[in-house]
NUTI-456391 format. One record per residue (C-alpha): residue number from 1; x, y, z. Coordinates in steps of 0.2 Angstrom, whole numbers. Layout:
% residues N
REC/NUM/X/Y/Z $
...
***
This chain:
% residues 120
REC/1/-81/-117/-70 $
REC/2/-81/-107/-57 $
REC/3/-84/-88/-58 $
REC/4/-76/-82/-41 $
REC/5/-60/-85/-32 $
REC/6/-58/-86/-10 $
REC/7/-38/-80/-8 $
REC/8/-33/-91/5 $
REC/9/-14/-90/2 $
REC/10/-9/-75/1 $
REC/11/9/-70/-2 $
REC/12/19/-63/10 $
REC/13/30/-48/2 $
REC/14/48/-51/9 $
REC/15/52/-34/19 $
REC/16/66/-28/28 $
REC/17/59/-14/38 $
REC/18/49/-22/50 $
REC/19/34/-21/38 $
REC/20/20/-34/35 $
REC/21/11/-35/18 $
REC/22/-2/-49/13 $
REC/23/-5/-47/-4 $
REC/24/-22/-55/-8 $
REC/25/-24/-51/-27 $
REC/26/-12/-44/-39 $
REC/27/4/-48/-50 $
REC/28/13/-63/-39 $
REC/29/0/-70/-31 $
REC/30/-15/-70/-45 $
REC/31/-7/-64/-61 $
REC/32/-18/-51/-61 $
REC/33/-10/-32/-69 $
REC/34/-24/-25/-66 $
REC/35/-26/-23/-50 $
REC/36/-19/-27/-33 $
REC/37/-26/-30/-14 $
REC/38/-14/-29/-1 $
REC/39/-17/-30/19 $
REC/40/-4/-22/26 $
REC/41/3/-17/44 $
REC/42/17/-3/46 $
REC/43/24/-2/63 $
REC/44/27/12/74 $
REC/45/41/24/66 $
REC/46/41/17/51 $
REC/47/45/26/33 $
REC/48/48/22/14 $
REC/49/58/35/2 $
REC/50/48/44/-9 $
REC/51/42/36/-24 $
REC/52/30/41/-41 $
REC/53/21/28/-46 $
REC/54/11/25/-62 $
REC/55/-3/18/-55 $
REC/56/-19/26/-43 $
REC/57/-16/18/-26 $
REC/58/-30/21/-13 $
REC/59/-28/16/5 $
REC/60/-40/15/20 $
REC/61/-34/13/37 $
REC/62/-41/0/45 $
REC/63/-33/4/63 $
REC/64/-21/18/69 $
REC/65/-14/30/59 $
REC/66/-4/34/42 $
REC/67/5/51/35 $
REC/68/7/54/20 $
REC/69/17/68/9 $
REC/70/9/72/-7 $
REC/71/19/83/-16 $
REC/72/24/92/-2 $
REC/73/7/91/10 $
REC/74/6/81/25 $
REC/75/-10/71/25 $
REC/76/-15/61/41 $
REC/77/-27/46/39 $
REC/78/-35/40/53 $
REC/79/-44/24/59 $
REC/80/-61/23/46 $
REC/81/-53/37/33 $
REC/82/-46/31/13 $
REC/83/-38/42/3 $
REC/84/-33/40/-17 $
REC/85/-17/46/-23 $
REC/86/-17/48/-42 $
REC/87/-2/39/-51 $
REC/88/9/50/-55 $
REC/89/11/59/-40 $
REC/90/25/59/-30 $
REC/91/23/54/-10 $
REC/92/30/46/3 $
REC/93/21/33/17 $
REC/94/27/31/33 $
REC/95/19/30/51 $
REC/96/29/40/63 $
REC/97/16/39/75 $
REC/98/18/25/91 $
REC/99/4/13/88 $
REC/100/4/0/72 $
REC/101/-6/6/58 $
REC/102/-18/-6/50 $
REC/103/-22/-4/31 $
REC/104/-29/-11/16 $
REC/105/-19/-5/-1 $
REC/106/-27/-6/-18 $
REC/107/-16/-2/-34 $
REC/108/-25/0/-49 $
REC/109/-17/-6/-61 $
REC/110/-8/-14/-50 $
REC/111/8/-13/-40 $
REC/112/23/-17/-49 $
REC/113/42/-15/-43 $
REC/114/46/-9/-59 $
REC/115/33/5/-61 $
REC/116/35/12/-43 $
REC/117/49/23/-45 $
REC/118/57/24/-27 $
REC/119/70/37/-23 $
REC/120/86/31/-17 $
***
């Protein structure tokens, strides 16, 4: 038996906004609630509501750049820079910059729908 795993396949979260997200490891692609990888792209001008979630999500931006608001602070990530957001906290993701922003996500444990807590 083998002792690692190569994601070729990864699944493709349906989005609405314009959004791409390639989740390599985590809940609908490996079953895995313990963590999740997600390559993701936002494009320019693009925002999610605010959310608390109950799991640590730490991001590092691969290209361009991402804003965050963590309980009221702006926090800008730029190309090479991660950041960890401790569950709990409530932000909101968006780039309202003019170039795509290239990330990868990890959620530990990892992200669930029903544990992200979105504002309406």
């Amino acid at each position: 038996m083998k002792k690692y795993f190569v994601q070729k396949s990864p699944f493709v979260v349906p989005t609405s906004d314009g959004k791409l997200i390639e989740e390599h490891h985590g809940i609908p692609t490996t079953g895995n609630s313990e963590i999740s990888i997600a390559h993701m792209i936002a494009p320019p001008h693009w925002s999610e509501p605010f959310q608390t979630p109950e799991f640590d999500e730490y991001t590092y931006v691969i290209s361009g750049k991402k804003q965050f608001i963590i309980e009221g602070e702006i926090v800008t990530l730029e190309t090479g820079q991660s950041i960890k957001i401790e569950k709990n906290t409530r932000v909101q993701y968006s780039n309202p910059f003019e170039e795509p922003c290239e990330y990868i996500a990890i959620c530990k444990p990892a992200f669930d729908f029903m544990k992200v807590h979105r504002e309406d």
